[in-house]
C-alpha positions in Angstrom: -17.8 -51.0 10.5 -15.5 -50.2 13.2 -17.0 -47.3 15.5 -14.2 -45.9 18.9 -16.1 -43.9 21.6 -13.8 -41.1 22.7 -13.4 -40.0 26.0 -15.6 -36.8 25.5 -18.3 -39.2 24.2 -17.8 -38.8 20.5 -17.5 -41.9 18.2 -14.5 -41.8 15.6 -15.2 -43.9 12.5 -12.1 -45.8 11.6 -11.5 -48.4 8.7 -9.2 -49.9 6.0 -9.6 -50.0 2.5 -6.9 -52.0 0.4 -4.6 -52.0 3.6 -4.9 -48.1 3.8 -6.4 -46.6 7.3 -9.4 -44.0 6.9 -10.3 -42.2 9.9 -12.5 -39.1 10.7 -14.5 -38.0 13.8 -18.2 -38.3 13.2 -19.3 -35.2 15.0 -21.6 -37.2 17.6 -22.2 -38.8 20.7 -25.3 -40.4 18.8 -24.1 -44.0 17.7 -26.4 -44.4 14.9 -25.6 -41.2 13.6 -22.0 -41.9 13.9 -22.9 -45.3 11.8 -24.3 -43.1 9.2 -21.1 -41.3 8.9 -19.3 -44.2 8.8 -21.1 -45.7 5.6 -20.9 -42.0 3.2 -17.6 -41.8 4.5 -16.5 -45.3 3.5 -18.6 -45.0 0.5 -16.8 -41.6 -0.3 -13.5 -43.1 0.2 -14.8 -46.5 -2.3 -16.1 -44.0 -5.0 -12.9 -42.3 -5.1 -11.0 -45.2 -5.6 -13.3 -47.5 -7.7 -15.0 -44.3 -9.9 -12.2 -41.7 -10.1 -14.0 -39.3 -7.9 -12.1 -36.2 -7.1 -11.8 -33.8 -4.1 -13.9 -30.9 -4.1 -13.2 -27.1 -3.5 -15.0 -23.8 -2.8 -14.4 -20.9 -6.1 -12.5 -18.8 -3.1 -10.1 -21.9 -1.7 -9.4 -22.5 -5.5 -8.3 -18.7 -6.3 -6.6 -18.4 -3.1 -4.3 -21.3 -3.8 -3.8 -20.4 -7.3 -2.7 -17.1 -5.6 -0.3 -18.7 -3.9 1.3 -20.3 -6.7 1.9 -16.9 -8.4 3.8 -15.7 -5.4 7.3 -15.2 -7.1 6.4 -13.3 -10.5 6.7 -10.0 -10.5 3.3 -9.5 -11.2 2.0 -10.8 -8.0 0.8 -7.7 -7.1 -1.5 -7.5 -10.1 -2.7 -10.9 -9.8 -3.6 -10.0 -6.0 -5.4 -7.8 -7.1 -7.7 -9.3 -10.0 -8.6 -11.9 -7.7 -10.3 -9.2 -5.1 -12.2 -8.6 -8.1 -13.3 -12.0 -8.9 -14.8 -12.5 -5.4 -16.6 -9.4 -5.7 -18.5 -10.5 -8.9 -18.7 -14.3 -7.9 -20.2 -16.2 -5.0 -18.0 -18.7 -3.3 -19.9 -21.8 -4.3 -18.5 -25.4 -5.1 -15.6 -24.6 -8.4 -17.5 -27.4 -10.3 -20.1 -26.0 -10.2 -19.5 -22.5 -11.8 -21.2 -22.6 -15.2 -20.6 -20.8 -18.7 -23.0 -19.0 -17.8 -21.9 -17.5 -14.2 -18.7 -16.4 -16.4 -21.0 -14.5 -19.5 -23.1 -13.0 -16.6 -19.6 -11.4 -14.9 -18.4 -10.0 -18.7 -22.2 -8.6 -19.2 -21.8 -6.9 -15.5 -18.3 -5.3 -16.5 -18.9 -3.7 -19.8 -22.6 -2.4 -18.3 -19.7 -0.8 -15.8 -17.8 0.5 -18.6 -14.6 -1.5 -17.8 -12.8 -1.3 -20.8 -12.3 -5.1 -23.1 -8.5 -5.3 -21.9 -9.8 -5.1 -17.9 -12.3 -7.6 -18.9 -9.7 -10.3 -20.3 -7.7 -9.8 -17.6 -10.4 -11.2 -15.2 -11.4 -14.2 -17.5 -7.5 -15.1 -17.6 -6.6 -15.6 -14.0 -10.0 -17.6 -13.7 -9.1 -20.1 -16.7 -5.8 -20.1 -15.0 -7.0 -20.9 -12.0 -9.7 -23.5 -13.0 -6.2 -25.0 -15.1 -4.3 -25.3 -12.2 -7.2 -26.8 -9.8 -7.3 -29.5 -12.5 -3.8 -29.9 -12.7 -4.1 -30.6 -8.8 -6.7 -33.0 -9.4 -9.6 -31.5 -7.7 -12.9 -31.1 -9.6 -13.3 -28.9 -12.2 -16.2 -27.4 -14.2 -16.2 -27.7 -18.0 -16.6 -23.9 -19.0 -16.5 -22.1 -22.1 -14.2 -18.9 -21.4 -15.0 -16.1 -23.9 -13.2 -14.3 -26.3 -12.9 -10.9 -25.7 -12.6 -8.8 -28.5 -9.8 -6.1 -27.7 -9.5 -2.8 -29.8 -5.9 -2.8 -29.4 -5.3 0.3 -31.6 -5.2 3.4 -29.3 -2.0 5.1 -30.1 -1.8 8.5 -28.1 1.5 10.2 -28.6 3.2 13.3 -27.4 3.7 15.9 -29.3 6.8 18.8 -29.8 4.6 21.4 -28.1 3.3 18.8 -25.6 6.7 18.0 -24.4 8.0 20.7 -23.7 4.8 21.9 -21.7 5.5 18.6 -20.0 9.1 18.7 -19.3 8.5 22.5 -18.2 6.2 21.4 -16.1 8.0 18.7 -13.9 11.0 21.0 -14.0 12.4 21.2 -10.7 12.4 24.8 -10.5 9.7 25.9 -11.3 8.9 29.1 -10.2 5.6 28.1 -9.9 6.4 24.9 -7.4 9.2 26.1 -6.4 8.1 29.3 -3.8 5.3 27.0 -2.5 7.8 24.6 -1.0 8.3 25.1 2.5 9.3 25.0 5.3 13.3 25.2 4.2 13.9 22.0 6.1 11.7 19.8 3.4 12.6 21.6 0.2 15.8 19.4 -0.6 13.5 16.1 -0.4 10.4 17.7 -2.7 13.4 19.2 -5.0 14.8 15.6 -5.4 11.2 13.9 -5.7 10.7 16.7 -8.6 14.3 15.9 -10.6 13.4 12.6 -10.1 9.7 13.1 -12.5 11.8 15.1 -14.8 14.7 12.4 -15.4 12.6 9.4 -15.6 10.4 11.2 -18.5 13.4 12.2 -20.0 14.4 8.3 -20.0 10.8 7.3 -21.0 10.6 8.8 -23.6 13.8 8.5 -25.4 14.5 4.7 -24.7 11.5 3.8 -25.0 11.1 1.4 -22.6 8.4 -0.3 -19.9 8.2 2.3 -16.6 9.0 -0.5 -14.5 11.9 -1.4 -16.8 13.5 2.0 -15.9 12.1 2.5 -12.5 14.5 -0.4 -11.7 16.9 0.6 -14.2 20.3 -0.3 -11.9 23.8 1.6 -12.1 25.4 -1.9 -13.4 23.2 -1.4 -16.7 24.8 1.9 -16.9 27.8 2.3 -19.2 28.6 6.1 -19.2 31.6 5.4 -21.3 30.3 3.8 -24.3 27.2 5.7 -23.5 25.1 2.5 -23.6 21.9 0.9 -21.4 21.9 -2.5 -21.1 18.2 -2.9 -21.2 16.6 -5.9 -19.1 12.7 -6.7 -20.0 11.1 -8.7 -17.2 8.0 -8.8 -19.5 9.6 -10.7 -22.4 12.5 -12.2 -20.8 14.9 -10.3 -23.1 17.7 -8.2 -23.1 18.9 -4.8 -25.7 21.3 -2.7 -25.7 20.2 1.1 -26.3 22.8 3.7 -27.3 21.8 7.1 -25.1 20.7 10.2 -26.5 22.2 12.9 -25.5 19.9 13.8 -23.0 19.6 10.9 -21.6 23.6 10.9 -21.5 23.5 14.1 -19.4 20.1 12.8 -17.0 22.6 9.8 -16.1 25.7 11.2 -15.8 24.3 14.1 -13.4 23.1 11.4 -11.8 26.2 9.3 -11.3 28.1 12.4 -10.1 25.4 12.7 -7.3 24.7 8.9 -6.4 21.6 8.7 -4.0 21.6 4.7 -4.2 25.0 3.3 -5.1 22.8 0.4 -7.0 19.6 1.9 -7.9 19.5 5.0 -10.2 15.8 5.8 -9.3 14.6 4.6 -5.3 11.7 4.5 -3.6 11.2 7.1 -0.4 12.9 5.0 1.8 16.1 5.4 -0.6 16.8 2.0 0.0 14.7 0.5 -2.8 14.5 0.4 -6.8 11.6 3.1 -7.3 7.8 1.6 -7.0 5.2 1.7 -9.8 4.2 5.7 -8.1 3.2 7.6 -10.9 0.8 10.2 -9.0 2.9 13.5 -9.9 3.6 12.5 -13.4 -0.1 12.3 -13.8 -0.7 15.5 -12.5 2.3 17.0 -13.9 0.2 15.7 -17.8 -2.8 17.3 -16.2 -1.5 20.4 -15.2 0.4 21.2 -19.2 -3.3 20.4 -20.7 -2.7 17.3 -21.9 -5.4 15.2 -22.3 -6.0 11.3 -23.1 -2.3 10.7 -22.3 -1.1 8.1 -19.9 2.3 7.0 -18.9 2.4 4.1 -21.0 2.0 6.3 -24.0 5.7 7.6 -23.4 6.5 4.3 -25.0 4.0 5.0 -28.0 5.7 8.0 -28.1 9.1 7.0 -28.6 8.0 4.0 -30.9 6.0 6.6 -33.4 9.0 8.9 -33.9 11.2 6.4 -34.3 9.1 4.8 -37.3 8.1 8.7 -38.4 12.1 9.4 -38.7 12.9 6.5 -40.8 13.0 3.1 -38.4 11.6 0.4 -39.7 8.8 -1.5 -37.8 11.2 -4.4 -37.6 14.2 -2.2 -36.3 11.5 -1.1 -33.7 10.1 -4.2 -32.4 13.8 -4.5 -31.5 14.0 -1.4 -29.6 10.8 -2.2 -28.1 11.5 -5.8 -27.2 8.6 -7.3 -28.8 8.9 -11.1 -29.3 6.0 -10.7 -32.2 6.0 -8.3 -34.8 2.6 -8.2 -34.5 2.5 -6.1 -31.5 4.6 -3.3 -33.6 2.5 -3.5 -36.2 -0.1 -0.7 -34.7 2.9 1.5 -36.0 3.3 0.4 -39.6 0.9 3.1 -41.0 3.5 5.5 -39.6 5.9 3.9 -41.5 3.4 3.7 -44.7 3.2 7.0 -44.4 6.6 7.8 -44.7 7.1 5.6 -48.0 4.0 7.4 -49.5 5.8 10.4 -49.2 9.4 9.1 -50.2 7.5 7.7 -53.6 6.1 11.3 -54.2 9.6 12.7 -53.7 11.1 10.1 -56.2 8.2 11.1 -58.9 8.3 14.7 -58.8 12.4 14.5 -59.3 11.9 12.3 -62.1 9.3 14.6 -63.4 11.8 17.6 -62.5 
């Protein structure tokens, strides 16, 4: 046992193990004390090389450094913000020693909440990813049984004619009814643009079909106003289309490109400086005010999807519009499409029976 008395009284406890130095300060001016250190610290150290043992780590150290390692996705902001959740259902004990039963207790406390399946498995899969990577960094992990959430995955909420064309009256720019309450004169330009803004990135939404975020970011270069084409990159599936423009689309983006506000970004953020944010505040008011309920902006996508398949797409040609990697995902809209050979067999029979 080799025991050095510091100047400020303190023993440090130093020793060597297989030609490797171990040193720590014992915390005390007491030597036996400090002797005590010495032997769990040496038998720490012998136990970690002779048995395996791994370091430990606190529930909170582990998500914060499997925070950390998320830093450069995109969807760092969402994994931020899970995490504050975990720590608000979960104590910040030892991570090997979270049970299966800590993790059924935080599903039971979420649906008594009403937090919908999909929120639910959100939560349980950055905390299997983070007890994965803890264990890929050798500390010491508990041996848990995640559960499987269930997840109704079958709401399909779509616009209809009537709907958008209360909507897209609604986020017109000038309104009457928006319009006369904008003042003083000196802001009206910037609550005019913020307004064409709505109105164009609906228009886009729901005629290409794609992610918000895919056409919040949506950049001049992706642009071809001459073979009227987007080149369409999704972040989410690593993939890339290209989508011919409708024709309103083709006017949104060519008004647009005669008035450039970015000469990158076809939609910015306030600043004007930055591809737009996820702010969706006035769209969802916009729905509210034109009485339409049980819509969110996500559903533009369903939207586009449905009439696609309603007007004669085939769920393959529409998981290629969409993106989707697995036809499974497009399959929520094959009854549209069943629909529409139902009725194409009844046209068939009552010709031949003409």
């Amino acid at each position: 046992m080799t025991l050095i008395k510091q100047k400020s009284g303190i023993f440090q406890v130093r020793f060597m193990v297989d030609g490797k130095t171990y040193q720590k300060s014992s915390q005390t001016k007491n030597k036996a004390k400090a002797q005590q250190v010495e032997r769990q610290f040496r038998q720490e150290v012998l136990d970690k090389k002779l048995l395996g043992a791994k370091d430990t780590i606190t529930l909170y150290g582990a998500l914060d450094k499997f925070q950390l390692s998320k830093v450069d996705l995109k969807s760092y902001g969402d994994v931020c913000g899970q995490i504050r959740g975990l720590k608000t259902y979960f104590d910040d004990k030892p991570l090997h020693d979270l049970s299966t039963a800590d993790v059924e207790h935080y599903v039971l406390t979420r649906r008594q909440e009403g937090r919908a399946a999909q929120t639910i498995e959100h939560g349980i899969i950055q905390l299997r990813g983070c007890v994965d990577y803890m264990e890929r960094l050798d500390y010491q992990v508990p041996t848990i049984k995640f559960p499987k959430i269930k997840i109704q995955n079958q709401r399909l909420r779509m616009l209809s004619r009537d709907e958008e064309i209360r909507l897209l009256n609604e986020l017109e720019p000038n309104n009457t009814k928006y319009y006369k309450k904008l003042t003083p004169n000196t802001e009206k330009g910037e609550l005019l643009k913020q307004r064409q803004d709505n109105y164009d990135l609906v228009v886009l939404l729901l005629d290409i079909g794609a992610r918000y975020s895919e056409v919040a970011e949506l950049s001049w270069q992706q642009v071809d106003l001459t073979n009227k084409t987007i080149l369409l990159k999704r972040s989410k599936t690593n993939n890339e289309a290209v989508l011919y423009m409708s024709n309103r689309v083709y006017q949104v983006l060519k008004r647009r490109s005669e008035h450039k506000v970015h000469q990158k970004w076809i939609f910015t953020d306030k600043s004007g400086n930055n591809p737009r944010k996820h702010s969706t505040i006035a769209i969802r008011r916009a729905i509210e005010n034109a009485g339409i309920e049980d819509f969110r902006v996500h559903d533009f996508r369903h939207t586009c999807a449905s009439r696609l398949v309603q007007n004669g797409m085939t769920v393959q040609e529409t998981a290629h519009i969409l993106g989707h990697t697995n036809i499974a995902t497009t399959m929520r809209y094959a009854h549209l499409e069943q629909n529409k050979v139902a009725e194409k067999m009844k046209a068939v029979i009552d010709r031949f029976n003409d």
